[in-house]
C-alpha positions as CSV (number, residue, x, y, z in Angstrom):
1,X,28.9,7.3,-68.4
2,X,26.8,4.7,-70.0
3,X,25.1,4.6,-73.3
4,X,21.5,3.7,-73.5
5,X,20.1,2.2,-77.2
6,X,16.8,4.4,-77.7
7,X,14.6,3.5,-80.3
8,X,11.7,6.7,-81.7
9,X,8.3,5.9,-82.9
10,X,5.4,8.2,-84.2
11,X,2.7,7.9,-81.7
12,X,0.6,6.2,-84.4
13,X,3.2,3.9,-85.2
14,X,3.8,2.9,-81.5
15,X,0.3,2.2,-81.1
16,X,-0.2,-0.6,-83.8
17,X,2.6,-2.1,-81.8
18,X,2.1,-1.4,-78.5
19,X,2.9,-4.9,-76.8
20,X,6.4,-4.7,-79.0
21,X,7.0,-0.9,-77.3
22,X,6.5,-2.3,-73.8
23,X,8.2,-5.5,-74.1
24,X,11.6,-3.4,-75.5
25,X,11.3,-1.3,-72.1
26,X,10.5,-4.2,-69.8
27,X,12.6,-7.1,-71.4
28,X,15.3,-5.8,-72.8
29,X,15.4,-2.4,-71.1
30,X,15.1,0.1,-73.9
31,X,13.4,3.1,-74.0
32,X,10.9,4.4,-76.8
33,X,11.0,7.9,-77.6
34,X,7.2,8.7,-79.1
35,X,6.8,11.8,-81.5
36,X,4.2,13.9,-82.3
37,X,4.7,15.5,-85.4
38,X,8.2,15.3,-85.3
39,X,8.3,16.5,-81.7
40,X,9.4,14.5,-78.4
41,X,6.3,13.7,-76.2
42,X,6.7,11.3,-74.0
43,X,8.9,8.4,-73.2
44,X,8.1,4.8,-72.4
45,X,10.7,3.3,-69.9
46,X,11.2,0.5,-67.8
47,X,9.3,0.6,-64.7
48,X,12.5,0.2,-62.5
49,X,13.7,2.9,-64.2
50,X,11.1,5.2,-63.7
51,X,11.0,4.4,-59.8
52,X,14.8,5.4,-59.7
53,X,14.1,8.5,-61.0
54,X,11.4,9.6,-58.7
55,X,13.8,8.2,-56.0
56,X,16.7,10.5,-57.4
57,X,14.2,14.0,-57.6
58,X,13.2,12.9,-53.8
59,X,9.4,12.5,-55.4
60,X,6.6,9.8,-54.8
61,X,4.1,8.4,-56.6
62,X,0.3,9.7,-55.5
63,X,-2.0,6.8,-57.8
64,X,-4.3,9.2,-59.6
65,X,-7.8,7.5,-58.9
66,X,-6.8,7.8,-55.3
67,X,-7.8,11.3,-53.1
68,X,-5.3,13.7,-52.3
């Protein structure tokens, strides 16, 4: 099993330092756990990540301004 550094940010906080969130997931591979209130509410990931786990629950990716 491997062990993956997190780092957890108030969704406020994340978005004075937006660039900084998405250059720890994209550079250096790192996820960002955003709260709300305390509470886990989303995740920002690497984007190779996120296409190996759509790839792992056998889903694909429907762009949302396209038609169904």
């Amino acid at each position: 099993m491997t062990t993956r550094r997190e780092h957890r940010a108030q969704i406020a906080e994340a978005r004075n330092v937006f660039g900084q969130v998405v250059a720890r997931a994209r550079f250096a591979g790192e996820p960002t756990v955003l709260l709300n209130r305390k509470a886990e509410a989303a995740v920002v990931v690497p984007f190779d990540w996120y296409l190996r786990a759509l790839d792992a629950l056998g889903e694909q990716r429907l762009l949302a301004d396209q038609p169904d």
